[in-house]
N, C-alpha and C positions, 0 to 999 in steps of 0.2 A: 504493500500500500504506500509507503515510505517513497520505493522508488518512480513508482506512479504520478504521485503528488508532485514529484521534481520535476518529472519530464512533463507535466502539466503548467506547470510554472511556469518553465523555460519557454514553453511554444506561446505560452500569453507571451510572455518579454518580446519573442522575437519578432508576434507579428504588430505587437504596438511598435516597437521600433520601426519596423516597416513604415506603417503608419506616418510616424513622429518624419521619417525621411521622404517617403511621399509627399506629402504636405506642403517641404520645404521644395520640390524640385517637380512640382506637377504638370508642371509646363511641358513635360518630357512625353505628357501622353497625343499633344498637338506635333509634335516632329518623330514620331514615330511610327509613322503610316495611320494613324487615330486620324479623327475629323477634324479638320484644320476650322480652329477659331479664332475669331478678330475680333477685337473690343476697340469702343473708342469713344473717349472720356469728352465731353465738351465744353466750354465756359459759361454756357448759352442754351436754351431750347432748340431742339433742333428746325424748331417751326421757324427761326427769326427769317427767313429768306434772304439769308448775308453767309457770315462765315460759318455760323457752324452747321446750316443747313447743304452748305458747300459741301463741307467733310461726312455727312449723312450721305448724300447723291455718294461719296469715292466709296463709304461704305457699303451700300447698297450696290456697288461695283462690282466690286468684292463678293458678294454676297452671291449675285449672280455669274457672273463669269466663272470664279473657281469653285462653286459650292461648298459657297464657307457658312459655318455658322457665325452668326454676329450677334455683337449684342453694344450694345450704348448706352449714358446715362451723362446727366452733368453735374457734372461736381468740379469743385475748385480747391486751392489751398491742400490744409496738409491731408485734406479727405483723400484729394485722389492721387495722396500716396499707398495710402490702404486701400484702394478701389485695386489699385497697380498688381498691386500683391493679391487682393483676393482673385482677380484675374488670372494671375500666373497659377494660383495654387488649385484655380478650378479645371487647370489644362489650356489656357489660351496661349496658343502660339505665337502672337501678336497684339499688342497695344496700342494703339495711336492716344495721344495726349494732346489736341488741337489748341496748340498755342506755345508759347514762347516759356510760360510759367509752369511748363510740365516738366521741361526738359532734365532740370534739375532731380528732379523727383524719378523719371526713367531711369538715369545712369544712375540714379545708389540702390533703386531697388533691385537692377539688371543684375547685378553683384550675387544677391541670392537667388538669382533664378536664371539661369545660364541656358535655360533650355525653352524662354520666351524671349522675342524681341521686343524691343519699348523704344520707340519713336515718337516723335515731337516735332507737330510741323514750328518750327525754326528753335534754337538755340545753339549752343555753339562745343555741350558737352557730350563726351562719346565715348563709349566701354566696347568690349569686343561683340557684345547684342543690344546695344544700346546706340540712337544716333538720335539725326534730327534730318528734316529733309524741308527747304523751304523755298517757295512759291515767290520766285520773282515780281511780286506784285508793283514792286517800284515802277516797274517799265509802262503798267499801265497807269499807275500815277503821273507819271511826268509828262505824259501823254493828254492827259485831262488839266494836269496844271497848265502846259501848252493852251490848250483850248482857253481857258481862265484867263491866261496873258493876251491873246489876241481877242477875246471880244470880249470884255472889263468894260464898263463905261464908267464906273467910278473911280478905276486905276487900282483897287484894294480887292486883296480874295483872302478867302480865309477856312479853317479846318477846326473838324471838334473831334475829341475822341474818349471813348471811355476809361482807360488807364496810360499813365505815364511808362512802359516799357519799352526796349528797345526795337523790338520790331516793327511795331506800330510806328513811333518814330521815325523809323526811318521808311516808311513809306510817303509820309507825310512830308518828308524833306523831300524825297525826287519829286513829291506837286510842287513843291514849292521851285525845284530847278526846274521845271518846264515850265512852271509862270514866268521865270527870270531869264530863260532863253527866248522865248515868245517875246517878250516884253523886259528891256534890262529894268524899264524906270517903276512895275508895277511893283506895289505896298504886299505883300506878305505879312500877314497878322501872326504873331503866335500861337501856336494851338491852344485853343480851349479845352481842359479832361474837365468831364463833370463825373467822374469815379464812381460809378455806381451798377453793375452789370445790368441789360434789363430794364433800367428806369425812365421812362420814354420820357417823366415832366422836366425830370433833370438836362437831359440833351437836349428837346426843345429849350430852354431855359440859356444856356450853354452855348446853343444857334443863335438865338435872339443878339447873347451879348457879342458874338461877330457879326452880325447883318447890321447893330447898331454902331458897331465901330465905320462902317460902309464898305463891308463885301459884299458884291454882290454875285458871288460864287462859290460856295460852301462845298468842302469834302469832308467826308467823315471816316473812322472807324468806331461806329459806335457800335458794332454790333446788332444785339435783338432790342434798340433802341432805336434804331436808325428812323422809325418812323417817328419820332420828335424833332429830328433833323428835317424831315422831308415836310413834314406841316409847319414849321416854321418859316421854307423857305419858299412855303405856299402862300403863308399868310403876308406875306413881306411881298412877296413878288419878287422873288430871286432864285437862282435857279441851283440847283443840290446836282449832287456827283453820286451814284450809285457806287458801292464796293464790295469786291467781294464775289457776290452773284451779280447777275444782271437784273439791275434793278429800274428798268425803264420805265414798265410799267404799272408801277407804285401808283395807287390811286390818288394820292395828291395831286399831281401831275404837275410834279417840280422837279421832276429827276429829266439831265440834260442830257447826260452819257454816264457811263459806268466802267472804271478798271474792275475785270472778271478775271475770276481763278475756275478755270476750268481743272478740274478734283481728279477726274478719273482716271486718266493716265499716269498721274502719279501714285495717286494709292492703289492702285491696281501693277504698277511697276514695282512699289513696294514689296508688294502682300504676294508675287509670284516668288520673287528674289526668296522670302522666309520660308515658303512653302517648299520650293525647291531647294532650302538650306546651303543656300550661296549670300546667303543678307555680312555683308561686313560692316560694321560699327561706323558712322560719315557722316558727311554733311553733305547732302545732295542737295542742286539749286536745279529749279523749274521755273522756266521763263518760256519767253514769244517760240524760241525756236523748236519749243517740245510741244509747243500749242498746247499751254496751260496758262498763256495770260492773252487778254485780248483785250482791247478799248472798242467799245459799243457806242456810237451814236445811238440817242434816242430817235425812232423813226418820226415820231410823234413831232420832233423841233427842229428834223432836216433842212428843213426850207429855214430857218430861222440860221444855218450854222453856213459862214461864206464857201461858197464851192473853192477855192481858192484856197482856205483853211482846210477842209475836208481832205482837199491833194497834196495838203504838206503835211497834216498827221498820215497819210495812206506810206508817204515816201520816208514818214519817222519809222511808221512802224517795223516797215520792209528793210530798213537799215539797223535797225535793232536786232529783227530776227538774224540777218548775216554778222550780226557784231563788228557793225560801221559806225553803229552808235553806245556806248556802253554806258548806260544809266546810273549814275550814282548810288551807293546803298551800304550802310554801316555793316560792319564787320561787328560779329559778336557771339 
């Protein structure tokens, strides 16, 4: 009975250990011929019809192309470092963290879990399964700033956005160099953050206080507030910049043109790379010539934008895509 009871013991012990190391390394069940799963964490609702509905559409890419299981939620801050992890430890092969302020959070938890990737559209840190992959959006900002500098009648344009970070910034800077190549003498306003995810009174509010300094050309990243931008720049009679998605046709109908991230090619280039277990830890950038950024006139204000104009964003853009023109954008 004595030696019964021991060998009864011992097979608990071994299979909680089991257990106890599974746990830690569950990720292993997505790269081992298991159903490959995607998660992807957002700052935002995926309804906003801007960025993180962006990264919904790459998901939904994914989803269909390689029949992946997916799953999403939003969360921010130190939650979706434990989203990270409960992820890894449920078998996800794959994390996308949609935003600059994940990045951080991927490469510590990549550490203990060596057998899921954690990716971050932009940041600048990287582990052997850990990276960031980011969306040349500048290019369609400078493009739109362009537009801002050549038909200004106040001489002044201006930007609102919901937090102070570096990516966002630096989108906002290449508007800013395409108002100033268009136009060397037009007024560039400082960004407005009205810091608040989601709070559309705030962004209107935010709008307001550039449209009263005298822009009369507003870009935003304000995310799933962007419609406090676009009614502001309705109520005012001035004209708003769509980001992100294409945002033309916003029922205010104060949106001019729109710098768009087309999602699927990249997270779908992503999420083969993991599945095929070729993903190396980077920093990928995704611009015009991958057809993942584009500048949209609104069809709606055609007639309203000089043909003239039209053929010199047409011959930016095409100089962009061959890298004739190389658009400014922080390093970070």
């Amino acid at each position: 009975m004595k030696l019964k009871n021991l060998l009864l013991l011992v097979g608990v012990a071994f299979v909680f250990g089991c257990d106890s190391a599974t746990e830690k390394q569950a990720g292993g069940d997505a790269k081992s011929g298991g159903d490959f799963k995607v998660a992807l964490l957002t700052p935002g609702p995926v309804s906003d019809a801007g960025w993180s509905a962006m990264a919904y559409d790459g998901l939904q890419a994914i989803k269909g192309d390689l029949s992946a299981t997916v799953d999403n939620q939003e969360v921010t801050g130190a939650k979706a470092k434990e989203a990270m992890r409960s992820y890894a430890q449920k078998g996800y092969g794959l994390v996308f963290g949609h935003g600059y302020e994940y990045n951080e959070y991927g490469a510590a938890v990549a550490k203990d879990f060596p057998n899921t990737v954690f990716v971050s559209s932009s940041g600048g840190k990287t582990e052997a399964n850990a990276g960031a992959f980011r969306f040349y959006l500048e290019q369609g900002m400078y493009l739109a700033g362009y537009m801002a500098g050549k038909m200004s009648k106040t001489g002044t344009v201006g930007s609102v956005a919901v937090i102070d970070v570096p990516s966002i910034n630096s989108t906002l800077k290449a508007y800013a160099a395409g108002a100033k190549a268009a136009n060397p003498k037009i007024k560039v306003l400082p960004i407005v953050y009205f810091g608040v995810e989601g709070d559309v009174a705030k962004a209107r509010q935010a709008t307001e206080q550039v449209i009263n300094q005298g822009a009369d050309f507003v870009m935003h990243q304000a995310n799933a507030a962007a419609q406090g931008v676009f009614d502001a720049c309705r109520a005012k009679n001035v004209y708003a910049f769509g980001s992100n998605l294409d945002q033309n046709d916003n029922a205010s109908g104060s949106v001019v043109a729109s710098a768009t991230i087309i999602a699927r090619p990249a997270f779908l280039d992503l999420a083969k790379k993991v599945k095929d277990k070729s993903y190396k830890g980077e920093v990928s950038l995704y611009g015009m010539d991958k057809e993942a950024i584009d500048f949209v006139i609104n069809p709606a204000f055609a007639s309203k934008v000089p043909e003239d104009l039209k053929k010199e964003i047409e011959v930016l853009k095409a100089n962009i895509k061959a890298g004739k023109l190389v658009v400014p954008k922080d390093e970070f």
